[in-house]
NUNU-807674 format. One record per atom (N, C-alpha, C, O): residue in three letters; z, x, y. Coordinates in steps of 0.001 Angstrom, whole numbers, padded with zeros to 6 digits, always signed. Atoms other than C-alpha are relative to their C-alpha. Example, Ala and Ser with C-alpha at 12.3 -4.5 7.8 and 13.67 -1.06 7.14 Angstrom:
ALA+000000+000890-001190;ALA+007800+012300-004500;ALA+000000+000900+001200;ALA+000665+001936+001181;SER-000060-000820-001190;SER+007140+013670-001060;SER+000730-000770+001090;SER+000899-000261+002198;
//
This chain:
UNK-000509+000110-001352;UNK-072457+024830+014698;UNK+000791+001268+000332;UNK+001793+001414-000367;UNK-000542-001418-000641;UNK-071308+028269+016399;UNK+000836-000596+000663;UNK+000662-001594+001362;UNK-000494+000291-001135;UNK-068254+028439+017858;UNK+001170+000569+000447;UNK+001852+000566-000578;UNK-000228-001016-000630;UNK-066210+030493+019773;UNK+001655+000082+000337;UNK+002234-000675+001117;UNK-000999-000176-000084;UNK-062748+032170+019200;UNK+000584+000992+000680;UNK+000087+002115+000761;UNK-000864-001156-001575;UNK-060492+034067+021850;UNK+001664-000095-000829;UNK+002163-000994-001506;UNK-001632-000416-000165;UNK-056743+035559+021548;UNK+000205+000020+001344;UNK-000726+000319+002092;UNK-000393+000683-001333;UNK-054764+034546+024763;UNK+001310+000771-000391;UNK+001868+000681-001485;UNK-000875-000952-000017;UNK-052070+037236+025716;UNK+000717-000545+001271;UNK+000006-000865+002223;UNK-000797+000292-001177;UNK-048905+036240+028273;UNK+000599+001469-000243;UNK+001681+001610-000814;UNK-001141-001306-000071;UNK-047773+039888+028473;UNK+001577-000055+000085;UNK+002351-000885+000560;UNK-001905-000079-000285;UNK-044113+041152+028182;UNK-000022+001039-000858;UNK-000964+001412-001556;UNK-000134-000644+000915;UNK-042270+043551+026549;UNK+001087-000551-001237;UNK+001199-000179-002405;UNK-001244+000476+000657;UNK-039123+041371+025515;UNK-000958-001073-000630;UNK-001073-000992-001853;UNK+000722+001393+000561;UNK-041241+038291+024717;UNK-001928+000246+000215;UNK-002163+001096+001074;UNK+001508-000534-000107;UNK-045637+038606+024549;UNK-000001-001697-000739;UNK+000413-002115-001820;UNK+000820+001585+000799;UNK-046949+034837+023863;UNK-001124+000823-000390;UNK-001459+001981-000142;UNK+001284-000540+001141;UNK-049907+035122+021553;UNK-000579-001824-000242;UNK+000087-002853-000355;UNK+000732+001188+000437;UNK-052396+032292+020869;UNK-001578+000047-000329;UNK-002406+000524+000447;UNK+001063-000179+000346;UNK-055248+032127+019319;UNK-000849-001619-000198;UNK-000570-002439-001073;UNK+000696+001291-000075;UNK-058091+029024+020482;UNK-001098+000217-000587;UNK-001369+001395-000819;UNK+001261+000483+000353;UNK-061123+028014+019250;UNK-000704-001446+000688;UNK-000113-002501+000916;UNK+000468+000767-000490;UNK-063825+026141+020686;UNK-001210-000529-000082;UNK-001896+000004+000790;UNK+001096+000164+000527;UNK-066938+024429+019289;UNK-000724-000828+000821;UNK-000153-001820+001275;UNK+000904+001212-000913;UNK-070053+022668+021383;UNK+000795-001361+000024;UNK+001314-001901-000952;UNK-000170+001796-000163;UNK-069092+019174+022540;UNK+000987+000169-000693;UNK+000790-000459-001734;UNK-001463+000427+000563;UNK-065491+019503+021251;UNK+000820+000685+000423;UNK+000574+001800+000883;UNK-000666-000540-000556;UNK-062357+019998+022144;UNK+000974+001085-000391;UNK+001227+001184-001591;UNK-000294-001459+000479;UNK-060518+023353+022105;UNK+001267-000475-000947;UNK+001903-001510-000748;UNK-000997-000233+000996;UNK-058052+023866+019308;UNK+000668+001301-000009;UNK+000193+002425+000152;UNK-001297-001378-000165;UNK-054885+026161+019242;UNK-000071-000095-001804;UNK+000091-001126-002457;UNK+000387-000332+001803;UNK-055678+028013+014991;UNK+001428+000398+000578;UNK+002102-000243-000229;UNK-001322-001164+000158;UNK-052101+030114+016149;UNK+000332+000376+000966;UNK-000264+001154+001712;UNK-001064-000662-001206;UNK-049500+030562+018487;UNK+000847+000381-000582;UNK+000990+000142-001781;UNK-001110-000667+000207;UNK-046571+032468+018552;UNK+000836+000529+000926;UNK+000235+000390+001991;UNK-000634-000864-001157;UNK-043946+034447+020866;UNK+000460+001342-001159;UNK+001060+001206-002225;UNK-000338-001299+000848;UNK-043661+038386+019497;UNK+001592+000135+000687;UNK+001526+000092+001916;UNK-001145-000615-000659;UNK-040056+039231+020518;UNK+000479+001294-000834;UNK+000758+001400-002029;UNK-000613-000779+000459;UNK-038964+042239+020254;UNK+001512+000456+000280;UNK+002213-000032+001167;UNK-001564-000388+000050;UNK-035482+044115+019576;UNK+000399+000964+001272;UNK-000045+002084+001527;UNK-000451-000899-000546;UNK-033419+045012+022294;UNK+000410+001337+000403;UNK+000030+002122+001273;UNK-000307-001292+000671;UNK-031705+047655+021018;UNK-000839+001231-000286;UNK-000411+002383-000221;UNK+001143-001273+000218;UNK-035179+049731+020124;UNK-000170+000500+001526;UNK+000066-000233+002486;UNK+000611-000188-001305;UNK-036398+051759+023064;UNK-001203-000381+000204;UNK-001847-000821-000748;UNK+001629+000841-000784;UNK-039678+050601+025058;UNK-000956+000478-000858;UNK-002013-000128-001033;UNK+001326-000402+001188;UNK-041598+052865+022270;UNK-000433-000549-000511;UNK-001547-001072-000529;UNK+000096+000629+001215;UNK-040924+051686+019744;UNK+000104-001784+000027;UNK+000112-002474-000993;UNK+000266+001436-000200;UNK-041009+047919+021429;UNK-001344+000086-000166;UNK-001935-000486-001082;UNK+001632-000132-000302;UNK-044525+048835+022414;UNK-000895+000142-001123;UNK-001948-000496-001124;UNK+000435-000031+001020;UNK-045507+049891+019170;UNK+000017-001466-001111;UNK-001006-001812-001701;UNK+000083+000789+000653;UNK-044447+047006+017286;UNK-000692-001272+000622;UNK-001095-002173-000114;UNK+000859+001148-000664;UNK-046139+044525+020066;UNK-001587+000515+000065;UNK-002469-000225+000499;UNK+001649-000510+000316;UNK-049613+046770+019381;UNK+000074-000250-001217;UNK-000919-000952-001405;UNK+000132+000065+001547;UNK-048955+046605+015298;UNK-000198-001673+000282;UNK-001393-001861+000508;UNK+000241+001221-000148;UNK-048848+042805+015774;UNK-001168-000408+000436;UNK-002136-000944-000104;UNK+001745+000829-001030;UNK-051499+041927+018365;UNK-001313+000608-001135;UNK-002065-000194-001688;UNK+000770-000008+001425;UNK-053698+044133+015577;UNK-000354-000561-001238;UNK-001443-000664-001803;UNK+000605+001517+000937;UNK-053253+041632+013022;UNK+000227-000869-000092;UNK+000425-001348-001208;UNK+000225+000898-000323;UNK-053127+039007+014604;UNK-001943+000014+000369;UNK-002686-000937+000127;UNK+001348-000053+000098;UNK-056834+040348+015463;UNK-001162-000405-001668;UNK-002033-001162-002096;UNK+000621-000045+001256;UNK-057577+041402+012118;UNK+000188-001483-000748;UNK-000718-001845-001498;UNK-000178+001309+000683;UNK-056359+037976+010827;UNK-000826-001254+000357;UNK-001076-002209-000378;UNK+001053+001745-000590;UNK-058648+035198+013194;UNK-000994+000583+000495;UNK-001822-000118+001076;UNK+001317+000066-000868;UNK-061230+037616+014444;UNK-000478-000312+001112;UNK-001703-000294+001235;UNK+000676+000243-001402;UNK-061692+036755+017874;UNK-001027+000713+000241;UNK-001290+001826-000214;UNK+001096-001018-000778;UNK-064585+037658+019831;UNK+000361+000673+001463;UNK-000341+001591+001886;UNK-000556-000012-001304;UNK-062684+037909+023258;UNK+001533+000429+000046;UNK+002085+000236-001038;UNK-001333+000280-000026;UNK-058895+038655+024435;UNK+000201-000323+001417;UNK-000465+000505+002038;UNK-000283+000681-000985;UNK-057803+036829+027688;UNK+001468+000454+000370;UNK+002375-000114-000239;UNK-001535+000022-000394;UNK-054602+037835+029008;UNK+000156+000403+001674;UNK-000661+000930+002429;UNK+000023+000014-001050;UNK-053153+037777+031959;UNK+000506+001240+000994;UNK+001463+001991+000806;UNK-000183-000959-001509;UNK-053337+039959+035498;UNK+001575+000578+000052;UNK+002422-000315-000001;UNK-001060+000019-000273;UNK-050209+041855+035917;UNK+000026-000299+001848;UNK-000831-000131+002716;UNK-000411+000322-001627;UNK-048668+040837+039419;UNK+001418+000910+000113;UNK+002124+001275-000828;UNK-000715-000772-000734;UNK-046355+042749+041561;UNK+001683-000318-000223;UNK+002050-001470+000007;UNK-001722+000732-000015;UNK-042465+042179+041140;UNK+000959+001209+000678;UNK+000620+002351+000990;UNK-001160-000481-000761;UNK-039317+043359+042672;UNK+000802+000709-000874;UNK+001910+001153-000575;UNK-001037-000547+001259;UNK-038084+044744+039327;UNK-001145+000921-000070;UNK-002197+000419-000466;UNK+000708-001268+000756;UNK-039941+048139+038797;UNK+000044+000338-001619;UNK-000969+000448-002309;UNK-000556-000610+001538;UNK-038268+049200+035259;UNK-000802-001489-000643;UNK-001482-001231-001636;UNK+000627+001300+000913;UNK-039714+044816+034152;UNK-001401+000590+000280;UNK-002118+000721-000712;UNK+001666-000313+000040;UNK-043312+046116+035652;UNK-000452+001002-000738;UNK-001465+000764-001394;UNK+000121-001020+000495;UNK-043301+049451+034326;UNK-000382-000368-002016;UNK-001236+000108-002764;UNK+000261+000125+001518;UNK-042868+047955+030563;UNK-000940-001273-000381;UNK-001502-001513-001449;UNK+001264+000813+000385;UNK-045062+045096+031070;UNK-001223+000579+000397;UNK-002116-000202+000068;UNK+000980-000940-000561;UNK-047708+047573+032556;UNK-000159+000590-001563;UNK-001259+000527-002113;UNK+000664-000660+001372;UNK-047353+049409+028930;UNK-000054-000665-001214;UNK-000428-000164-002274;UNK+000173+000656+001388;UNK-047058+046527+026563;UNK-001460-000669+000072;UNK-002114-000918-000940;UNK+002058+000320+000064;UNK-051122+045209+028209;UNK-000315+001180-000522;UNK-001172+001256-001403;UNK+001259-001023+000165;UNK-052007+048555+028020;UNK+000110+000205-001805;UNK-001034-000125-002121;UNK-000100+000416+001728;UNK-051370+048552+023707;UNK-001043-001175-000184;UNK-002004-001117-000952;UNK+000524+001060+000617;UNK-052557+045040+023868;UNK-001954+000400+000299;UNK-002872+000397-000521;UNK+001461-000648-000462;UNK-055982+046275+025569;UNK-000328+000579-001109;UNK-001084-000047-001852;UNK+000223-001020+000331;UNK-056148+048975+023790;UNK-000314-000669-001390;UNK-001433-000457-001858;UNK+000614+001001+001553;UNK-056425+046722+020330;UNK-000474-000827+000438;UNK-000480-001613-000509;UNK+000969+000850-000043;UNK-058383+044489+021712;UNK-001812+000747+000302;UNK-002910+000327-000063;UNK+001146-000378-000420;UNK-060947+046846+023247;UNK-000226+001202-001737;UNK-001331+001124-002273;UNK+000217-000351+001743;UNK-060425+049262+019170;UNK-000690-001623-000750;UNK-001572-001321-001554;UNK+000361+001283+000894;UNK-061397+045757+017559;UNK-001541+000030+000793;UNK-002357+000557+000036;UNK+001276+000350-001056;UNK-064688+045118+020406;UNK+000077-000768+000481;UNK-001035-001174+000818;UNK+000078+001005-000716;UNK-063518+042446+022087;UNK-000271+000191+001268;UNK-000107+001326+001714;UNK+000383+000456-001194;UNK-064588+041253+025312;UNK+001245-000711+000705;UNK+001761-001791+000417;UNK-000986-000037-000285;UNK-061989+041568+027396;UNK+000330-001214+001663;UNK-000233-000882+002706;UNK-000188+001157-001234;UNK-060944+038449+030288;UNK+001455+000059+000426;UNK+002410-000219-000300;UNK-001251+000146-000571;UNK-058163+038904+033015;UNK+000029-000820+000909;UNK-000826-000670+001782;UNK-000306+000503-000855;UNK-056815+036378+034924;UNK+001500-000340+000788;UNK+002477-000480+000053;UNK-000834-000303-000505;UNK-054319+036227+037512;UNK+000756-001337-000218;UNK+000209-002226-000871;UNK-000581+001156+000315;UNK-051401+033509+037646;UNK-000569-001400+001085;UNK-000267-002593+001085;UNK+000519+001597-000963;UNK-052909+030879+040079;UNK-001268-000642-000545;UNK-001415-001848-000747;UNK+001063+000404+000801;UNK-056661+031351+038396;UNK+000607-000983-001151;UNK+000299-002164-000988;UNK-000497+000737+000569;UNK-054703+029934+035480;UNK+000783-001515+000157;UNK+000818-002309-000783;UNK-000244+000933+000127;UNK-052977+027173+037008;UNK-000897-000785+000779;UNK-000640-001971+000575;UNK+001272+000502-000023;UNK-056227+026049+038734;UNK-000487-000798-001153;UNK-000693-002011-001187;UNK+000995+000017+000979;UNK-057847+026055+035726;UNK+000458-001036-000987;UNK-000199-001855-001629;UNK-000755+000965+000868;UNK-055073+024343+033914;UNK+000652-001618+000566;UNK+000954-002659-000016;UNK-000480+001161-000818;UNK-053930+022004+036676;UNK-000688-001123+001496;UNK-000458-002181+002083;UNK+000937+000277-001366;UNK-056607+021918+039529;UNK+000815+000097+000925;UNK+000667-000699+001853;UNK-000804-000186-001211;UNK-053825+023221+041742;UNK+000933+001505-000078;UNK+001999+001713-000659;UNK-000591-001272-000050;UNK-053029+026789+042413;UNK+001827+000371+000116;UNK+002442+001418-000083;UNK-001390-000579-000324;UNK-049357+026366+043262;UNK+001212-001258-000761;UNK+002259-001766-000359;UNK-000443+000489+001192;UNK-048558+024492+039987;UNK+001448+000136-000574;UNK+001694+001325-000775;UNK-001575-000515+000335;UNK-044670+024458+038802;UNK-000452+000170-001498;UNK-001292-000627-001915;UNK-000159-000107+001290;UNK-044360+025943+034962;UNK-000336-001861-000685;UNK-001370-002292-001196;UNK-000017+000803+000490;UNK-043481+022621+034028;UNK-001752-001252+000024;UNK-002325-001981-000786;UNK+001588+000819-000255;UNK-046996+020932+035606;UNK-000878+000700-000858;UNK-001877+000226-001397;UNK+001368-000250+001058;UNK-048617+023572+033548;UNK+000035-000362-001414;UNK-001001-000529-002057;UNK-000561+000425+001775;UNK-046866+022663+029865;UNK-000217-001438+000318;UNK-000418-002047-000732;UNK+000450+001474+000288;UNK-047562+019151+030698;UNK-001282-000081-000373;UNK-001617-000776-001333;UNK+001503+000239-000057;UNK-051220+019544+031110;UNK-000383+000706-001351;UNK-001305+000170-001966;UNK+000186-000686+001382;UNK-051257+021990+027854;UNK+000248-001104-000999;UNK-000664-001155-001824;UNK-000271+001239+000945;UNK-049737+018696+025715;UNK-001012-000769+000446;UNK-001005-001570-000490;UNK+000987+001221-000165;UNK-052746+016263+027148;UNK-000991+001067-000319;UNK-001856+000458-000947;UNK+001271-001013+000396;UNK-055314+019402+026501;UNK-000123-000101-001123;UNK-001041-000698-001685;UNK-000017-000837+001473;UNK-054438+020754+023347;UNK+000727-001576-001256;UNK+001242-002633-000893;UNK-001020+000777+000938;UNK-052886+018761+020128;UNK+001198+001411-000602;UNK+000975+002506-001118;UNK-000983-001132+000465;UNK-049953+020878+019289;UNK+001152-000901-000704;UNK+001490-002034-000358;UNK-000940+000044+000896;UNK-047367+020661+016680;UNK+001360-000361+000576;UNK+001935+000584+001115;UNK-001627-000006-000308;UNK-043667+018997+017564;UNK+001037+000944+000037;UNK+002026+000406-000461;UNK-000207-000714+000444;UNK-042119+022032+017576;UNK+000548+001059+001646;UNK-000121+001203+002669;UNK-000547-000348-001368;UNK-039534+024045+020265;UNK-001067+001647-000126;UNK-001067+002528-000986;UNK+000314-001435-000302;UNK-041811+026941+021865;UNK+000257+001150+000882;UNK+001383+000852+001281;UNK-000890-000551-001205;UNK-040897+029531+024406;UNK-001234-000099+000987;UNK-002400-000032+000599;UNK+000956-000304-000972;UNK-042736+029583+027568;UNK-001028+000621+000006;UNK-002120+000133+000299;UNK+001207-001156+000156;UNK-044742+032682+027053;UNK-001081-000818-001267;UNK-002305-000865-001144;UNK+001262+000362+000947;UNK-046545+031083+024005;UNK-000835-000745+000975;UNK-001850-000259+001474;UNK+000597+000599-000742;UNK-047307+027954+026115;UNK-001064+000647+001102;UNK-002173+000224+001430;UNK+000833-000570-001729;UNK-048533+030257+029368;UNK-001054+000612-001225;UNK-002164+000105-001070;UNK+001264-000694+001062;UNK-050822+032295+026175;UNK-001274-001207-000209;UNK-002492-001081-000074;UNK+001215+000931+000242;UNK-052445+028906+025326;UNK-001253-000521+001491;UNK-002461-000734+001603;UNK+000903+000138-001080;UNK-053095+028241+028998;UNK-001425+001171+000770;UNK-002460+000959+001401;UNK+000783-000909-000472;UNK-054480+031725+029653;UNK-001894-000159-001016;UNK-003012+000041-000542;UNK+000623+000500+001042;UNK-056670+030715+026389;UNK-000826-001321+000771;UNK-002027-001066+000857;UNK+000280+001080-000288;UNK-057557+027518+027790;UNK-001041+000353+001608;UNK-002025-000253+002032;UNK+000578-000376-001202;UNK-058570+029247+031069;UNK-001435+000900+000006;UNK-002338+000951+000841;UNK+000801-000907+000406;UNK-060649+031638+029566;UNK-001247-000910-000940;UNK-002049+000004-001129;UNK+000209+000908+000558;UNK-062544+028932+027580;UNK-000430-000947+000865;UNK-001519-001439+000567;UNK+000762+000573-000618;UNK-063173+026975+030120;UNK-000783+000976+001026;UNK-001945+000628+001237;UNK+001375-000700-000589;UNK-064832+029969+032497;UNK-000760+000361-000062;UNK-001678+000483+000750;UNK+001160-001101-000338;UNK-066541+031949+031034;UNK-001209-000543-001273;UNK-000883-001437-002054;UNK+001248+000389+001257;UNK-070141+031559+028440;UNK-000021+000808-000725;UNK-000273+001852-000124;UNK-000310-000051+001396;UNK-069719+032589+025220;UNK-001716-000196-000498;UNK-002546-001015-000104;UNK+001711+000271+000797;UNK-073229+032877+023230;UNK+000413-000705-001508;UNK-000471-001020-002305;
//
């Protein structure tokens, strides 16, 4: 039975959810690995950036995906927050497209569509619907993982996979 694994990226530079689904014919998707990367204040954006590309690398090298899913940056009112989430995708890209993955962006509403059947979804409507989706572990996570599984979950349900 073939069946088909994706890494699911919530960008950031302070926090980067990470999740890694799997999904086999006629069954339902499974979360192999989540996580939230946080990095250290104190470092500058380099050397944040660097250690959120050394990661997302083996996290590749470790489950193999065929795909990475992460999400659309959108516009904000904070330049200096866009500017470093603008260069912590472009790392994550950048090891996903070095590895060969097949690369899936979606914006934040595609996702809560996808996750909620309603574009203008509160956080909390989407982490509900992630606990009736997924089976996940008792266990306190930060947001960004959760939004990783959904981007995962979104990606998984659009697109065909051979």
């Amino acid at each position: 039975m073939n069946s088909t694994r994706i890494i699911a990226i919530d960008p950031g530079y302070d926090r980067v959810g990470v999740a890694v689904l799997e999904k086999k014919p006629g069954a339902k998707e499974i979360v192999l690995y989540s996580t939230c990367i946080t990095t250290n204040q104190k470092q500058s954006i380099a050397e944040r950036i660097f250690v959120i590309g050394t990661e997302i690398a083996r996290v590749i090298s470790e489950y193999t995906p065929v795909a990475l899913a992460i999400e659309k940056l959108y516009f904000t009112t904070n330049q200096k927050t866009a500017m470093g989430v603008s260069e912590a995708r472009g790392v994550i890209i950048y090891e996903a497209l070095r590895a060969h993955l097949t690369l899936f962006e979606y914006t934040p509403i595609e996702i809560k569509v996808a996750v909620t059947g309603y574009g203008k979804a509160t956080k909390d409507a989407v982490h509900l619907m992630i606990n009736k989706l997924v089976s996940l572990e008792k266990q306190r996570r930060f947001d960004d993982e959760i939004d990783a599984i959904a981007i995962g979950l979104t990606c998984l349900a659009r697109e065909k996979f051979k």
